[in-house]
C-alpha positions as CSV (number, residue, x, y, z in Angstrom):
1,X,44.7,127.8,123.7
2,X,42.3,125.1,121.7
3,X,44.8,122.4,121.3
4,X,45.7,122.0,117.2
5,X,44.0,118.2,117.7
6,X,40.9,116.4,118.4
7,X,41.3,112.5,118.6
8,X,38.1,110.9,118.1
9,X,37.7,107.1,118.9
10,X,34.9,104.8,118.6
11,X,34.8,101.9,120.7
12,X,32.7,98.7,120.6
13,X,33.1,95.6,122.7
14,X,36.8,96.7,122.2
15,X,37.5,95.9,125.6
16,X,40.7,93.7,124.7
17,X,42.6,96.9,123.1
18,X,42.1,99.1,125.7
19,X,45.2,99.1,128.1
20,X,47.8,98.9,125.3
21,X,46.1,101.7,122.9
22,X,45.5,103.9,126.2
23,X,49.2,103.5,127.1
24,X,50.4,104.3,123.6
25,X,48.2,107.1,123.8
26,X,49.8,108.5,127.2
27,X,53.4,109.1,124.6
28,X,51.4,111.7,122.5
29,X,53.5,115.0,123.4
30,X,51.4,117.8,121.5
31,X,48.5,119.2,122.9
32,X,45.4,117.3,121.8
33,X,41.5,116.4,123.3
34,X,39.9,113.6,122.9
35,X,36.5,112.5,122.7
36,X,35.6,108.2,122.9
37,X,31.8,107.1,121.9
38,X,31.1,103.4,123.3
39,X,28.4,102.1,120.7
40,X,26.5,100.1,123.1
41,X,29.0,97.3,124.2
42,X,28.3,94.8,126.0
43,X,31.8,93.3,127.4
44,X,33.4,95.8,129.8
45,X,34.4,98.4,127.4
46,X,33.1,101.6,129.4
47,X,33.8,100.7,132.7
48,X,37.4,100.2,131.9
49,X,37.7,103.0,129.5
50,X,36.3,105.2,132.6
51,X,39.2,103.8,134.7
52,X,41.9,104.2,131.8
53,X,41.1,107.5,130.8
54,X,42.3,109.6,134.2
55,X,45.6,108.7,133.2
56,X,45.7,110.4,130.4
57,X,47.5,113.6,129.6
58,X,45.3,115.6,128.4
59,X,41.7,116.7,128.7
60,X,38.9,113.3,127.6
61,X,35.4,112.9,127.5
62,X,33.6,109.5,127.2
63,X,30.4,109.5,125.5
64,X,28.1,106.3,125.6
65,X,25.6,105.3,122.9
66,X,22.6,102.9,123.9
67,X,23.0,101.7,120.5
68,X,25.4,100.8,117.6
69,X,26.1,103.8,115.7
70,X,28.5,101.9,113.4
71,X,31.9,103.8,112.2
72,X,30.6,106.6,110.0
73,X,28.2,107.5,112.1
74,X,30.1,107.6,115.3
75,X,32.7,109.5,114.2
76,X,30.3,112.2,112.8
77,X,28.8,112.3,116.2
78,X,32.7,112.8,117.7
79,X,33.6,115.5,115.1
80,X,30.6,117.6,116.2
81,X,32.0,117.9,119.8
82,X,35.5,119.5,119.1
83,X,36.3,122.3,117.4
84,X,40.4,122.0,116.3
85,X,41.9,122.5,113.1
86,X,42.6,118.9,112.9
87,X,40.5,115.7,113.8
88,X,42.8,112.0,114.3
89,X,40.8,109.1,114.0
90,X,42.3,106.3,115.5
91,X,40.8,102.3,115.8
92,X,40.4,101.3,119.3
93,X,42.3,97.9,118.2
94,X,45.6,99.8,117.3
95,X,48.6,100.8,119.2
96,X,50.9,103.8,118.4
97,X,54.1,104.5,117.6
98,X,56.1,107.0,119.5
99,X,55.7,110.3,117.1
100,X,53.4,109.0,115.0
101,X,50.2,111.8,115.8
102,X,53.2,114.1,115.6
103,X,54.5,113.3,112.3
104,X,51.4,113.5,110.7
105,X,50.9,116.8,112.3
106,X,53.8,118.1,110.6
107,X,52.9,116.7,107.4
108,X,49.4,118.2,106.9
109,X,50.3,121.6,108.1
110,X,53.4,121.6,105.2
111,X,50.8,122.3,102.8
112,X,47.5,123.9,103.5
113,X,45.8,121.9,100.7
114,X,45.9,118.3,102.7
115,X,42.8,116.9,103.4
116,X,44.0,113.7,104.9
117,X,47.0,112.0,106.0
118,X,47.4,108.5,106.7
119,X,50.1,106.7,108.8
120,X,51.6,103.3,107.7
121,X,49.7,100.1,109.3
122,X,51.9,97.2,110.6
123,X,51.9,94.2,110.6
124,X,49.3,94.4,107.7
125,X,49.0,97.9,105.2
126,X,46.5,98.6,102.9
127,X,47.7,96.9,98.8
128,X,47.3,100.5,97.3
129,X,50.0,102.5,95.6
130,X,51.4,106.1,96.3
131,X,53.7,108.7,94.6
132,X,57.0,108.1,96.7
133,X,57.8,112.1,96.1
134,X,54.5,113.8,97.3
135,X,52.9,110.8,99.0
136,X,50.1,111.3,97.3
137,X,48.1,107.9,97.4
138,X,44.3,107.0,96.4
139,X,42.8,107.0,99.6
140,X,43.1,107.1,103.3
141,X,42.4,104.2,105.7
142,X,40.3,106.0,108.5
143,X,41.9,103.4,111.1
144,X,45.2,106.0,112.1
145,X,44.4,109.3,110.1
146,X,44.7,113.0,110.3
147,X,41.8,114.9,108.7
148,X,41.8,118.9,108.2
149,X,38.2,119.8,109.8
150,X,37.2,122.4,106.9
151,X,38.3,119.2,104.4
152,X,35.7,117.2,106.5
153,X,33.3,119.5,106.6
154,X,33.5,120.6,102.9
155,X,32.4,117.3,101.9
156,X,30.0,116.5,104.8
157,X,31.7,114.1,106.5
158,X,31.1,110.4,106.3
159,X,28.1,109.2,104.4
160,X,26.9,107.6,107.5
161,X,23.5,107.1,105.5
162,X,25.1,104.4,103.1
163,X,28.2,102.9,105.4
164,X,27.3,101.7,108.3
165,X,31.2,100.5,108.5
166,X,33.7,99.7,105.7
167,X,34.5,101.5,102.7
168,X,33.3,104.8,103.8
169,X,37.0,106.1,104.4
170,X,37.5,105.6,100.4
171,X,34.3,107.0,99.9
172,X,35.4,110.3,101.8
173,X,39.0,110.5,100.6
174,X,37.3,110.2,97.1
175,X,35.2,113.0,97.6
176,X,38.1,114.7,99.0
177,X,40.0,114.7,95.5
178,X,37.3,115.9,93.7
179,X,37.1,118.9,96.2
180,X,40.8,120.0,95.5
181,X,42.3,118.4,98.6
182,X,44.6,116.5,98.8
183,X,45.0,112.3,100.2
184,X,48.6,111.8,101.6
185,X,50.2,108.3,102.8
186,X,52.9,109.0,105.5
187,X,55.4,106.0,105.7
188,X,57.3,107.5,108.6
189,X,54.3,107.6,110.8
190,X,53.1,103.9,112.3
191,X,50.7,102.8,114.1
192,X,50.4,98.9,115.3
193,X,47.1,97.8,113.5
194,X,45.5,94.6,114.9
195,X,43.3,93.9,112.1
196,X,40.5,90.8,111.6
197,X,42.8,89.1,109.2
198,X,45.7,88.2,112.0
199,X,43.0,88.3,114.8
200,X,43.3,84.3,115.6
201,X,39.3,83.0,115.6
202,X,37.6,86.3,115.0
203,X,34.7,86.2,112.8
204,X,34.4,88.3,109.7
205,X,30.8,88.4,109.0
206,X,30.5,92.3,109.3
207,X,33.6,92.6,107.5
208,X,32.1,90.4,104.2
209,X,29.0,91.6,104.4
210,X,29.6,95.4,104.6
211,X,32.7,95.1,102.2
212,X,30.5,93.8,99.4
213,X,27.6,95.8,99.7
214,X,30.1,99.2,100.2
215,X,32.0,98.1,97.2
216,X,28.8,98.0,94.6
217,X,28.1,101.8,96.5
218,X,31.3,103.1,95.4
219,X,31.3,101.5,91.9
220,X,27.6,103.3,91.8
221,X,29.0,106.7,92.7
222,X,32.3,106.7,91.4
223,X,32.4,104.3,88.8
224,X,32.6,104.9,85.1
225,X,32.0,102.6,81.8
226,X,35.7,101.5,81.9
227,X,34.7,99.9,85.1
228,X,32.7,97.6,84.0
229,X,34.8,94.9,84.1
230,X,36.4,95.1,87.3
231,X,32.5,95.1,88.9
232,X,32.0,91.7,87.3
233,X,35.4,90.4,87.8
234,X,34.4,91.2,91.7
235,X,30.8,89.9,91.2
236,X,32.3,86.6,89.3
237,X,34.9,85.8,92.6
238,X,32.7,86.7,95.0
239,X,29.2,84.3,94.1
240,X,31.6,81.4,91.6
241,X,35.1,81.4,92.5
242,X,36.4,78.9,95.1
243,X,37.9,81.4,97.2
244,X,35.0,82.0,99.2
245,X,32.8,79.4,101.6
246,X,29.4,79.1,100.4
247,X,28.5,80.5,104.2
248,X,30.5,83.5,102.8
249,X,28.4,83.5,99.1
250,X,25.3,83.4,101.2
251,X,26.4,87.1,102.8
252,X,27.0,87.8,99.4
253,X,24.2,87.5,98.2
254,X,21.7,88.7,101.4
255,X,24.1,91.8,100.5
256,X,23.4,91.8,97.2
257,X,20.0,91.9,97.6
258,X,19.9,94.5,100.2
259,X,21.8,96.9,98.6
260,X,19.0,97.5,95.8
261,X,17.0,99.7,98.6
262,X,19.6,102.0,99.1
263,X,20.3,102.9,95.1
264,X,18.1,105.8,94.9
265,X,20.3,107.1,98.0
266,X,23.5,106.7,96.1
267,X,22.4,107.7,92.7
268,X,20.6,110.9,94.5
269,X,23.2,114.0,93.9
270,X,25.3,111.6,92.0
271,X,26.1,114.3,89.4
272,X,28.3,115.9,92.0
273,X,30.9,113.1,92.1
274,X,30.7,111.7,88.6
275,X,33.6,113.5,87.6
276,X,36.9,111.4,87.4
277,X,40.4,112.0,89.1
278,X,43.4,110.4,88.5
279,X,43.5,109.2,92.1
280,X,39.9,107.5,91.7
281,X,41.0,103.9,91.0
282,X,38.5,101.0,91.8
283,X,40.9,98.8,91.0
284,X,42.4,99.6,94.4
285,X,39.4,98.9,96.5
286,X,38.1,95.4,97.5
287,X,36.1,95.6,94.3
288,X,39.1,94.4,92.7
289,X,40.6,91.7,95.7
């Protein structure tokens, strides 16, 4: 029988995480398969996933990439090689709690109209709000959640053209409302999540450049002329404010300028998502941190 799970898991240079996620993994007690891509890492990452792998439950293929596919991308590639009803994506710099696949499990088959669940990130969670009755939240972090394959499919998976990482995970849950499915938040279902932000001496380039340039892609698609302000309240912080380094307003602004060559991509079929949805809020995005 086709187990009711595929976890998918992109790796790179994620050597570090690998022991503690794979032993976390080893407590999953439902039937799942999983499929790892290494995006061309240079520190150790697939010899040791090789090794940590055979101890593992359940049936696993490694894939290797000779290059970096980024998120989006990778986890496309992953989804094409399973076939069950359900797809976890998981961050290779997380650890999980005992029941936590399981409960979201049980949540998205409650009700055949969830797209996505997502489980509850510790130390760190996402600032976003959610109805406390139906757990019904604006969108789904893709670092520790449970998509329903047709939901995925529907909507064509991650825009892997546009987001190379960052912001692609509200960009599908978005798309995912305006489908008819349904974006959950499951607060009984956690997963350790060791994030850049409480990651002593890691550099965030990636993360500021990505999350600006993604940002002005989802105020492009989704936006409307009530956003307005919240795009230049994000543009004001980000290139005048004292919050950033000027190192940091230099991404900006390389970012800035990039992004121009991909508008005709974004704008292209735009028509499609234009619509609003009560659950569309910018204001819960980094535009608006």
């Amino acid at each position: 029988m086709t187990p009711a799970v595929d976890l998918l898991i992109v790796f790179h240079n994620s050597r570090r995480w690998i022991s503690d996620l794979m032993a976390s993994l080893r407590e999953i007690s439902i039937p799942v398969t999983a499929y790892f891509l290494d995006n061309a890492s240079t520190d150790g990452t697939p010899d040791l996933l090789a090794t940590e792998v055979q101890s593992l439950p359940f049936r696993a293929y490694v894939l290797r990439s000779i290059r970096n596919n980024g998120f989006a991308h990778g986890i496309n590639l992953l989804a094409g090689q399973g076939r069950a009803e359900f797809m976890f994506l998981l961050n290779p710099d997380t650890r999980l709690e005992r029941g936590c696949l399981e409960t979201l499990l049980a949540r998205a088959s409650s009700d055949a109209r969830i797209g996505i669940c997502e489980a509850k990130q510790l130390p760190r969670e996402h600032p976003k709000t959610w109805d406390r009755s139906t757990g019904e939240t604006s969108w789904c972090s893709g670092a520790a959640a449970l998509i329903r394959r047709e939901a995925f499919d529907e909507v064509g998976g991650f825009d892997a053209q546009l987001f190379f990482m960052y912001c692609e995970d509200v960009d599908l849950s978005w798309k995912l409302w305006l489908k008819g499915w349904k974006c959950i938040y499951v607060p009984t279902a956690i997963v350790q999540h060791f994030t850049q932000d409480i990651v002593q001496h890691k550099r965030r380039t990636l993360e500021n450049y990505f999350s600006f340039r993604n940002s002005l892609f989802l105020y492009y698609r989704f936006g409307t002329r009530n956003d307005r302000g919240i795009l230049w309240s994000f543009l004001r912080k980000r290139m005048l404010s004292n919050a950033y380094s000027l190192r940091s307003k230099a991404l900006f602004a390389i970012a800035l300028v990039d992004h121009i060559r991909y508008i005709p991509v974004v704008l292209h079929g735009g028509k499609e998502w234009e619509h609003g949805h009560t659950w569309i809020r910018l204001n819960e995005t980094s535009l608006f941190l």
